[in-house]
N, C-alpha and C positions, 0 to 999 in steps of 0.2 A: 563728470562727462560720461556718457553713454560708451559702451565696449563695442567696437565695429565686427567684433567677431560670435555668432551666433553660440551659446552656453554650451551643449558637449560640445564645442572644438575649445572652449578657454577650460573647460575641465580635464580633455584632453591634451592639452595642453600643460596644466599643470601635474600632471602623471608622468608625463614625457621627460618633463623637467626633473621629475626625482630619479627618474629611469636615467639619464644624462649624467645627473649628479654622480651616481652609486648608490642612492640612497635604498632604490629596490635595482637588486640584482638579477642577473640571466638566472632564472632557474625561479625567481621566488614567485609567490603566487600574488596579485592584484587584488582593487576590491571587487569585490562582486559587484555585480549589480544591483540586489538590494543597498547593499553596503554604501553605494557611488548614491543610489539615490538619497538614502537618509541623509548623509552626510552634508550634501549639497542642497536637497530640498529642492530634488527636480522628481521630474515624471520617471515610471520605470522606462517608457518609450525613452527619453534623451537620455538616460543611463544606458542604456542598451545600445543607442546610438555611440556611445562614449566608449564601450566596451568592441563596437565594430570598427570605430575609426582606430583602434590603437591595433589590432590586428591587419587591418588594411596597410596601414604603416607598419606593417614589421616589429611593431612592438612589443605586441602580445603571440600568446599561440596557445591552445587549448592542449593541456597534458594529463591523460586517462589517472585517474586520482589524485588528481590535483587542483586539477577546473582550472582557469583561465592565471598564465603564468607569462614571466617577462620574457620575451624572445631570448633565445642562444646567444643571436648577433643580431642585437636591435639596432641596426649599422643606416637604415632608409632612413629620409627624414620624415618628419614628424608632422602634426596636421597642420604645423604654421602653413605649411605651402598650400593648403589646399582653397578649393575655392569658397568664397565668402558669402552667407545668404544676404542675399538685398536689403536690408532691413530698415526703412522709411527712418526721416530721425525729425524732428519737427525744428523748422529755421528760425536763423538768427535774424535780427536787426543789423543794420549798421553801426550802431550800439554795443553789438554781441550780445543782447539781453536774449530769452530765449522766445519764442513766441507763441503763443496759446498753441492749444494741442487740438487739436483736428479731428473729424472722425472719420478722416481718411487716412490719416498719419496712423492714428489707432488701428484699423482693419488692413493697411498694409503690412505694418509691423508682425501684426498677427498673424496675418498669411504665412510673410516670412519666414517665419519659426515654424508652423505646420506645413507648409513645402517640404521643411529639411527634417524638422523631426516628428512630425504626425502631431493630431489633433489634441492627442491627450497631455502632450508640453504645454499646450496653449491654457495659462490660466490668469487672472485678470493680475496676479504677482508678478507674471514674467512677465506679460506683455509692458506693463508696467515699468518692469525692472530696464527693457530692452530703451526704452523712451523717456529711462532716467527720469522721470516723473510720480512721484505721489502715487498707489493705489487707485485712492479717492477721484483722482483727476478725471479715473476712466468712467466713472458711473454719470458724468455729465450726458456719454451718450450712447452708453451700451447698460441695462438692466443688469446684468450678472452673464458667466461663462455662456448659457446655451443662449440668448440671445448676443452674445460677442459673435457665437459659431454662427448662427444662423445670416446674421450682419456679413458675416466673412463668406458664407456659400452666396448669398445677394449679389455681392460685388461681382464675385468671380464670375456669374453669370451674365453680370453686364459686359464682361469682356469680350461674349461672342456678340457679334453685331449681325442682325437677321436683317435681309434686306426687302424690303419693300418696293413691287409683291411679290419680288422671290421668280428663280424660273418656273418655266411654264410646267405645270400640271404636278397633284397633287403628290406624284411620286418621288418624282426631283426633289420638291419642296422638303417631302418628309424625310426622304435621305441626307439632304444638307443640315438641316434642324438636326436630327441624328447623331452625323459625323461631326460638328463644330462642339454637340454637350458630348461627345467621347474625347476630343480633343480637351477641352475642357478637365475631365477626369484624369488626362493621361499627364496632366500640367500640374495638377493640383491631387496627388491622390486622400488626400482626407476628404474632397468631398464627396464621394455618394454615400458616407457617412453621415452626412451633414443633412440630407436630404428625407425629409420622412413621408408615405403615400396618406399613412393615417392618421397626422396630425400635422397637414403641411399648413408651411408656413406664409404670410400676408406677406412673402419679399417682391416686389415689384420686379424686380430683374427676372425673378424665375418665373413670377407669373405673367409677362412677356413672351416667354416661350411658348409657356400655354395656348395665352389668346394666340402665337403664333399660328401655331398648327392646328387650332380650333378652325382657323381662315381659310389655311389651307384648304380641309376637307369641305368648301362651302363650297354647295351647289353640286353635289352629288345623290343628293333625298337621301340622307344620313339625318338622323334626329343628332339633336344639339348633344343628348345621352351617352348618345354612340362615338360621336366623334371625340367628347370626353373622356370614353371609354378606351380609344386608340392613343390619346392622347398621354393619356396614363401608362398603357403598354407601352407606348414608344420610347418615353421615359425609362421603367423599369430595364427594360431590356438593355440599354446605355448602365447603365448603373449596375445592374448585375453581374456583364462583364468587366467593368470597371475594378467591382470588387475583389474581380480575382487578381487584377493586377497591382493593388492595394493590398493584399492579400500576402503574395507575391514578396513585393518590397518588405512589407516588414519580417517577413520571414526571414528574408535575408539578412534585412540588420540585424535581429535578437539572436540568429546564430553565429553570422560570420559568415555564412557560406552558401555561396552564390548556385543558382540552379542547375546552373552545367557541369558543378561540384558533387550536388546532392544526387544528379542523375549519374554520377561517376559512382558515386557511393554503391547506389541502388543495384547497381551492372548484374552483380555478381547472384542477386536474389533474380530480379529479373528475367536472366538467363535460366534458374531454374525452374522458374513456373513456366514460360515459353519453351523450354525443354520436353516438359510432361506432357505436351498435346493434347493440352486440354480450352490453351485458345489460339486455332492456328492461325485464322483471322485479324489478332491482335498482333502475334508472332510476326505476320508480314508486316505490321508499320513501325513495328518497335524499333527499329535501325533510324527510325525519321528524326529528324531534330526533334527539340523540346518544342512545346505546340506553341504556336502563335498568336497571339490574343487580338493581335490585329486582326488576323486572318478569323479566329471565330467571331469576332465581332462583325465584320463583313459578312460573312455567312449568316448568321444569324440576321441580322436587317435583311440580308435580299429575300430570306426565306419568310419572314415574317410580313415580311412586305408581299410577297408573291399570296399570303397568305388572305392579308385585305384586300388584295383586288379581286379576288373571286369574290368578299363581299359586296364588292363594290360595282362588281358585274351583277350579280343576284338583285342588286336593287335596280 
C-alpha cells in the first residue's frame, strides 16, 4: 500500500528517528545532501527539501566547519506533524481490488509531489512509487518525464476558468487573463518552468488562454500578428515574475533560510555601501521591507498595459 506521506517528509522522518534514538547525537554532523540523495535515489531538490525540514523542526543547524549537524536540543517535534501533500491514490472496489489507474490520478499525484518539492522530484519512478503501481503502468498515458510535465502544466491551466465573454473591454479582459495565470503560478511554482515561448506546447488548456485573449483584442484593427504578439507578452510578463518567486522558494529550501533572515544577514554590508554616498537614492528605500512581488507584478501589468493602449489609440 501507497505511503500517505510525501518522500522528504518519510525520509525525514527516518533521520528524526535515529536523532530520537541516540543513534546521531547533538553535535554530530548529518548526511549531506548529496549523501541523502544517493542513498535514497531521490532528486537533489527533495534532498534539500529533507535537509530544510529537519532545520525547520529544530533538528538540524548549520555549524561553520562542520556543515549541517544535529541540533544542541533537538526538543520540537518532528515532521510527523506537519502538513501532508494531497497526493491523488487511485480507488478501490467494493472488492478492495484496486482499480485501473487514470490519467488524472497520474497528473494529480504528479502535481503533488512538484507543489511540495519542485519539478525535478517529479520522475516517472516516483510518481510511480507514490500510486504504488508498476513503472510501466505510467507510459499507458504520458510518453516519458517532459511530456508527464507538460501533461501536468495543461491540467493546471485548466484550473483557471475564463469566462465567457468576459467583462467589458479589452482591458479588463487582459488584466483578468493576467491575474488568474499569476494566480496560477503563485499555487503551482514549478510551472512557468514548464512553459516554453519556443517550443510551446499543443496543450489545449493553455492554448484556451491564448485563443482567449486573441478574442479579446478583436475588433480593434489589430492584425491577427499583433494581437498574437500581445498575447505572447502577456504571458511572458506573468511568468517572468513568477520566476522570481519560484526562484525565491527554493532558495529558501536549499539553504534553510528564509528572506527576512538573509536580509538580516546582509544589514551589516548594506549599511556600508549606503554609508559611502554613493547611492543616496537607494539609501532612502533601503529601510522598506523586502519587495513584494505582488506589488511588482501589479505594476508591471498596469504599465504594460498603459503601454498598449497608446497602441491601440494609434490605430
Amino acid at each position: 500500500m501507497a505511503h500517505p506521506d510525501p518522500l522528504y517528509l518519510r525520509i525525514a522522518q527516518e533521520i528524526e528517528a535515529r536523532i530520537r534514538s541516540g543513534d546521531l547525537r547533538p553535535g554530530q554532523r548529518l548526511p549531506s545532501i548529496r549523501q541523502i540523495a544517493d542513498r535514497w535515489g531521490v532528486a537533489i531538490a527533495t534532498a534539500t527539501r529533507v535537509v530544510a525540514t529537519l532545520r525547520e523542526d529544530g533538528l538540524a543547524e548549520t555549524k561553520v566547519g562542520s556543515g549541517t549537524v544535529v541540533s544542541a536540543s533537538p526538543g520540537r517535534p518532528g515532521p510527523a506533524g506537519r502538513v501532508k501533500a494531497p497526493v491523488a491514490r487511485p480507488r478501490t472496489g467494493s472488492s478492495g481490488a484496486k482499480q485501473a489507474l487514470s490519467r488524472e490520478y497520474l497528473l494529480r499525484t504528479a502535481i503533488a509531489i512538484a507543489d511540495v518539492e519542485g519539478s525535478d522530484a517529479v520522475s516517472m519512478r516516483r510518481v510511480a512509487a507514490e500510486l504504488d503501481v508498476g513503472p510501466m503502468s505510467l507510459y499507458r498515458h504520458v510518453a516519458n518525464k517532459d511530456d508527464l510535465v507538460t501533461q501536468m502544466a495543461d491540467l493546471v491551466f485548466g484550473e483557471a476558468e475564463l469566462p465567457h465573454p468576459g467583462p467589458a473591454g479589452w482591458r479588463a479582459k487582459l488584466e483578468l487573463v493576467a491575474r488568474r495565470q499569476w494566480a496560477l503560478c503563485c499555487r503551482h511554482l514549478w510551472l512557468p518552468q514548464a512553459v516554453s515561448f519556443t517550443r510551446p506546447s499543443l496543450a489545449p488548456n493553455m492554448m484556451v488562454h491564448t485563443e482567449w485573449i486573441l478574442r479579446a483584442l478583436d475588433g480593434l484593427g489589430l492584425s491577427l500578428r499583433t494581437r498574437m504578439q500581445e498575447a505572447l507578452a502577456l504571458h511572458s510578463l506573468v511568468l517572468h515574475v513568477a520566476l522570481s518567486t519560484a526562484d525565491e522558494a527554493e532558495a529558501a529550501q536549499e539553504t534553510g533560510v528564509t528572506l527576512a533572515r538573509w536580509l538580516q544577514a546582509q544589514q551589516a554590508r548594506t549599511e556600508e555601501l549606503f554609508a559611502s554616498g554613493r547611492f543616496p537614492l537607494l539609501a532612502q528605500l533601503h529601510e522598506e521591507s523586502a519587495p513584494d512581488l505582488d506589488e511588482l507584478f501589479e505594476y508591471s501589468l498596469a504599465r504594460h498595459l498603459d503601454g498598449f493602449a497608446i497602441l491601440v489609440g494609434e490605430r
